[in-house]
N, C-alpha and C positions, 0 to 999 in steps of 0.2 A: 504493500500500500504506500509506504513510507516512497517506492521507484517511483511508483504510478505519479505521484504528488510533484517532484523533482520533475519528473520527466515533462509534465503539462506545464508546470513553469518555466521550466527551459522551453517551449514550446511557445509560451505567452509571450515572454520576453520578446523570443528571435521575430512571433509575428508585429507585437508592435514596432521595434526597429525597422523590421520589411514597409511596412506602412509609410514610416517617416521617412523615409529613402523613397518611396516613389511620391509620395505628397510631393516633395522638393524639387523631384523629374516633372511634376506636373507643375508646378510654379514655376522653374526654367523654362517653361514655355514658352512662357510673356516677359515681355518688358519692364523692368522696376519700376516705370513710370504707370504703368497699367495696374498696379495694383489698386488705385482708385479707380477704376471703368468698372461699368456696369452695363456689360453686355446684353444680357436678358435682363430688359424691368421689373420680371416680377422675382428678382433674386437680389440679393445685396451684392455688392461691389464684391471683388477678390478679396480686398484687406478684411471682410467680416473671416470669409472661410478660414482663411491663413490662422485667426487667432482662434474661432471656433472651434475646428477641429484639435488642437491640445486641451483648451480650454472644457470643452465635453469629457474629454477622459480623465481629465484632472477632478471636477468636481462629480462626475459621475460612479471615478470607483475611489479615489485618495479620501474626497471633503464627505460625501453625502455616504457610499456605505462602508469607508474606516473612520469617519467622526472626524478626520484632521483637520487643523487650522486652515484656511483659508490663505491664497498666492495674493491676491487683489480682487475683493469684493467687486471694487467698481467694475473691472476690466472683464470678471466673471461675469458679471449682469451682462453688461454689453454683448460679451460674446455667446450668450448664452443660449439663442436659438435664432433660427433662420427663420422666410416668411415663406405663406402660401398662398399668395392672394387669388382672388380670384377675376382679376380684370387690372389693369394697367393704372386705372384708378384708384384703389384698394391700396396698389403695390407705393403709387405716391405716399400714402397715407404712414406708410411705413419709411420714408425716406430721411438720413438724416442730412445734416449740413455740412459736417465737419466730423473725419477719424482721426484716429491717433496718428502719430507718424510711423510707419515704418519698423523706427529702429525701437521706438518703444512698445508696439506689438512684438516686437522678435524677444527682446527681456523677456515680457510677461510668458510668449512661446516656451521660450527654454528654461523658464522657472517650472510652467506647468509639464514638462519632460521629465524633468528632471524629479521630481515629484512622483510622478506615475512611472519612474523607473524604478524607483526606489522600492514602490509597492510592490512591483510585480518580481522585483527579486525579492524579496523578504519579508510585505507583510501577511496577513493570514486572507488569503483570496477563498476559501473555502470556508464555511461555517455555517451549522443545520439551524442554526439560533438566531442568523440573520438572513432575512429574503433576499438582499441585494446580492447577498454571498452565495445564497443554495446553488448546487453546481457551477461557482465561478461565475455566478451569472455577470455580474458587473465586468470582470476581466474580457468574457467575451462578446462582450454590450459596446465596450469602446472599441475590440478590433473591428467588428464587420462594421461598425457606423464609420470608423474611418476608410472601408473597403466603397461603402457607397457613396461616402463625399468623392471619393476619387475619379470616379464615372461622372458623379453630376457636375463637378468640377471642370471636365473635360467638357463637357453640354455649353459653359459658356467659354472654354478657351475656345470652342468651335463658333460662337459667336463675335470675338473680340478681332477688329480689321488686322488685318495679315500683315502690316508695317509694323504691329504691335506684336508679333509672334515670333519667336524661333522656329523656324519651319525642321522639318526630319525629313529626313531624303525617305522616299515609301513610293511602292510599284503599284501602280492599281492595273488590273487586267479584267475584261469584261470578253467572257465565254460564252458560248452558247446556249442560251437557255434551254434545261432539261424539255423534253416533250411534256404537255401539260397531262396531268391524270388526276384525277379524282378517286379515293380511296374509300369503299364501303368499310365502316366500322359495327360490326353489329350492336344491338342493343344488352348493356351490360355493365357491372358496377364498375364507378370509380371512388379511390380514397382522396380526399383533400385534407391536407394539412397530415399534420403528426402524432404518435401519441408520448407526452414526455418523457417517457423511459427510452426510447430507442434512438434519441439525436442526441450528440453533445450538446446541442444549442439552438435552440432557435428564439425567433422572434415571438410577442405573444399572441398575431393574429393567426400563426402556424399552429393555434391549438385548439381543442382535440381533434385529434384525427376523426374524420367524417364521413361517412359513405352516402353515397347517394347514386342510384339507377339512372341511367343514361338510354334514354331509347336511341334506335340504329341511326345512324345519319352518313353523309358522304362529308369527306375533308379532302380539302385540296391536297397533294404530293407536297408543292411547294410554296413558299411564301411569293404573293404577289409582287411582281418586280417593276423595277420601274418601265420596262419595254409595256408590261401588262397596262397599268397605269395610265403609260401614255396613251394608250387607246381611249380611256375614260377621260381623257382630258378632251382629247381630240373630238369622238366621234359620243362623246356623253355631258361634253359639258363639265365636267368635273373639275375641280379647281386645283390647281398646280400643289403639289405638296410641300412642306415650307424648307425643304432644301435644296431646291431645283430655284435655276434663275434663268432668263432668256436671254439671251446676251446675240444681236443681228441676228437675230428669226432663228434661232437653235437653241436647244434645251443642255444647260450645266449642270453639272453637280457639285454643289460646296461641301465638298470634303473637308477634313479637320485644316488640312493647312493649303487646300491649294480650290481651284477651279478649272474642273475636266470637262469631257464631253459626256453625256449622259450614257454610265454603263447601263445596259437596255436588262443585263443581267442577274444583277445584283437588286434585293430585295429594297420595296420603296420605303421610305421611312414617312410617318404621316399620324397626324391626329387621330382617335378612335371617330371623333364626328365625316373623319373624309373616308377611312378605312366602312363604317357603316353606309355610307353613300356609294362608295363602289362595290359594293358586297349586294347590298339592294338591286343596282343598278345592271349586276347578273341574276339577279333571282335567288339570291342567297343569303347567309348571315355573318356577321362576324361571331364565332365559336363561344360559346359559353365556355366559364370556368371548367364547368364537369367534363365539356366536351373536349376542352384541351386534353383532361388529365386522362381521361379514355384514347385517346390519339397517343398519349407522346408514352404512358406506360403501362396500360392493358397488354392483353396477350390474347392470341387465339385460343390458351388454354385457358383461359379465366385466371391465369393470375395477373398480378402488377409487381412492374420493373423498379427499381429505385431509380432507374435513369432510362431515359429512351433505348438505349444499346443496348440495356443490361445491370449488370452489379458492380461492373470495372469502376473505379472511381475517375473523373473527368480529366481529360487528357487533350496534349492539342491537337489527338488523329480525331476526335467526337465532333469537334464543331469551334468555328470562332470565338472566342474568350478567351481570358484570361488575361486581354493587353495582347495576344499575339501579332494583334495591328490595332492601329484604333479605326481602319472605315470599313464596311462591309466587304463581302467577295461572291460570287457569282452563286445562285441560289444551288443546292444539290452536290455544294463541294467536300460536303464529309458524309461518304456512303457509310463511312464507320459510328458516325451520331445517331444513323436513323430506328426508326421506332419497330417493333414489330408487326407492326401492319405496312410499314416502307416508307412513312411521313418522316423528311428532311426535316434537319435545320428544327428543330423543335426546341432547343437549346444551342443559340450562339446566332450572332450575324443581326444580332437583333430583337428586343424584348418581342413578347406576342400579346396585341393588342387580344383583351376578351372580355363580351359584353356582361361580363356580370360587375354589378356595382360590387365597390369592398365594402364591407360589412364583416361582423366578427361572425366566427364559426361557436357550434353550439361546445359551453365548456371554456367561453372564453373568459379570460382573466388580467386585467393588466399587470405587465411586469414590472418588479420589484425598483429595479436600476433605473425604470426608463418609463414610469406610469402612463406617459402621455404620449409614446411613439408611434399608435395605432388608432387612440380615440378617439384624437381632433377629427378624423377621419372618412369615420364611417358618416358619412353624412347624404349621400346619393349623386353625390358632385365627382366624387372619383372612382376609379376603374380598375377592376385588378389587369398586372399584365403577367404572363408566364414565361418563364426561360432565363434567356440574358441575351448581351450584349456583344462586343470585340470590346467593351472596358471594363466588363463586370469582373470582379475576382472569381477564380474560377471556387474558395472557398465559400459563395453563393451559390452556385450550381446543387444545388437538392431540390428533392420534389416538392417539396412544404412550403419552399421559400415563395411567398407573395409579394410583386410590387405593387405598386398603383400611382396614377396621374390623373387631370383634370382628363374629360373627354377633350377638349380644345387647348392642351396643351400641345406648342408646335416644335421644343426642342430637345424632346427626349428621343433615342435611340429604339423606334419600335417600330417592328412593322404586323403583319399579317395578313392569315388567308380566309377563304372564305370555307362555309360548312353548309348543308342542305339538310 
């Protein structure tokens, strides 16, 4: 027991180090000057995330569940949570005048490190007599929230103008899109979410594990591409998706650092409200939660997979993630990700829009570390998405794991297909 204890520590340690090493790959991105821009409106400038992120780990596992003194009250307030508005208006509302400088978020950074190092080499991370603690919860409350700033991070270095970027030398190639097919899935249970014994960790909308019957339905092979797309634009009316730009009568792609010619192959990225409009617009739907989770880990034998492929744990032959690149690649590129009924891509190249609102599953409970991660939430305003991304950690990649965005949010990394 005494290894077991050691070993997870040494394991906590090394992942939060990994973390603050790419946090800082993802700040060299930009400009020193860029750290006041605020690319997306409805987000704070760069200088909030920079101080947030240590700042959450600090007060979330050092102050709130080991009781210690406090780095800087003020600076804690401040960095203490991000926004979620709901309209450009709202997001004013939340704006302020004036940040710290710079050099004075970096102190406060490396005060709240240095704090949160200390803990996780030496103080008691485990304890049955505190909720923040029962199974390490706080310790791994701060590594995946710092997994998911890192993606949403990248959401507006991909907004911020490219004179203000460190660009990365990256190949993009656009293949031939697979032949299209539609996949009968019979009618048959799916599990959503977890049951607390069997995951190191998860979040608290990931619980209790849920079953629920799914009648038969068809799912597309592949995630809708931007070539598909461009039909509904052209010959439906459909409105351009918000990463595409027309530049003398031809359609672009604003990839992370550059502007291409539209890969006709690679999966379209777009709001759940344009994704339902082209899904209508064949006579179809965008996938329900169940209905993903029957797609990506059912079986012709009636069981379910922990992963699309299988039991192997996620690797970069399954699918896009993990940072292997940050912009999509051609739909159908990992035959080794696919599900047992043949559906691509169900995990990587792209979250998967599905029209079920989030809401909590039955058995739900707010967690300990992080009371309010899930609740603001559930309000019918936002959508769960499944899978991940090319930025997602691949220590995200589980079946349980739920996102969610506004329906008419236009800069997150998602796409999907349609279901019948």
């Amino acid at each position: 027991m005494i290894s077991d204890l050691t070993h997870e520590r040494a394991a906590l340690c090394a992942a939060y180090e990994a973390n603050r090493r790419r946090t800082r790959f993802v700040y060299d991105l930009i400009a020193p000057e860029a750290y006041y821009e605020r690319p997306i409106p409805l987000r704070h400038p760069f200088i909030f995330y920079y101080g947030h992120i240590p700042s959450f780990s600090f007060t979330t596992l050092v102050r709130n569940a080991l009781g210690e003194a406090p780095v800087d009250e003020d600076f804690e307030t401040l960095f203490r949570r991000g926004i979620d508005p709901g309209s450009q208006a709202e997001a004013a509302g939340a704006t302020r005048e004036s940040w710290p400088t710079h050099d004075r978020v970096r102190i406060f950074v490396d005060q709240c490190d240095a704090r949160v190092r200390s803990a996780l080499q030496t103080a008691t991370l485990e304890d049955p007599m505190n909720p923040a603690l029962v199974g390490r919860e706080a310790a791994h409350t701060i590594i995946e929230h710092e997994w998911m700033h890192q993606e949403t991070l990248l959401y507006i270095v991909h907004r911020l103008a490219r004179e203000k970027k460190r660009p990365l030398p990256t190949v993009h190639r656009d293949a031939e899109r697979p032949a299209y097919r539609r996949i009968m899935i019979p009618a048959g249970t799916a599990t959503i979410g977890a049951r607390r014994d069997e995951i190191t960790f998860g979040w608290d909308n990931e619980f209790e594990a849920t079953q629920t019957s799914v009648p038969e339905f068809e799912i597309e092979a592949d995630n809708v591409t931007n070539g598909d797309y461009l039909k509904f634009v052209i010959d439906g009316d459909g409105e351009p998706p918000p990463f595409w730009q027309r530049t003398d009568g031809e359609w672009r792609l604003a990839t992370v650092f550059e502007r291409i010619p539209l890969p006709l192959s690679w999966p379209v990225y777009v709001t759940l409200q344009q994704a339902s409009q082209y899904a209508s617009w064949k006579g179809m739907h965008v996938p329900t939660e169940a209905e993903y989770h029957r797609a990506a880990f059912g079986t012709p034998q009636g069981t379910e997979r922990s992963h699309p492929w299988g039991e192997e744990p996620p690797d970069p032959s399954r699918g896009n993630f993990g940072f292997q690149r940050f912009d999509p690649v051609s739909v159908g590129s990992y035959p080794a990700g696919a599900s047992a009924w043949g559906v691509n891509d169900l995990v990587g190249n792209g979250w998967e829009w599905t029209s079920t609102p989030f809401a909590p599953l039955p058995g739900f409970r707010p967690m300990a570390s992080y009371p309010v991660y899930s609740t603001d939430f559930f309000d019918d305003a936002h959508y769960v998405m499944k899978g991940a991304s090319p930025v997602t950690h691949e220590g995200m990649v589980r079946r349980s794991f739920r996102n969610w965005f506004r329906a008419d949010y236009p800069y997150v990394y998602a796409t999907f297909r349609c279901a019948a």
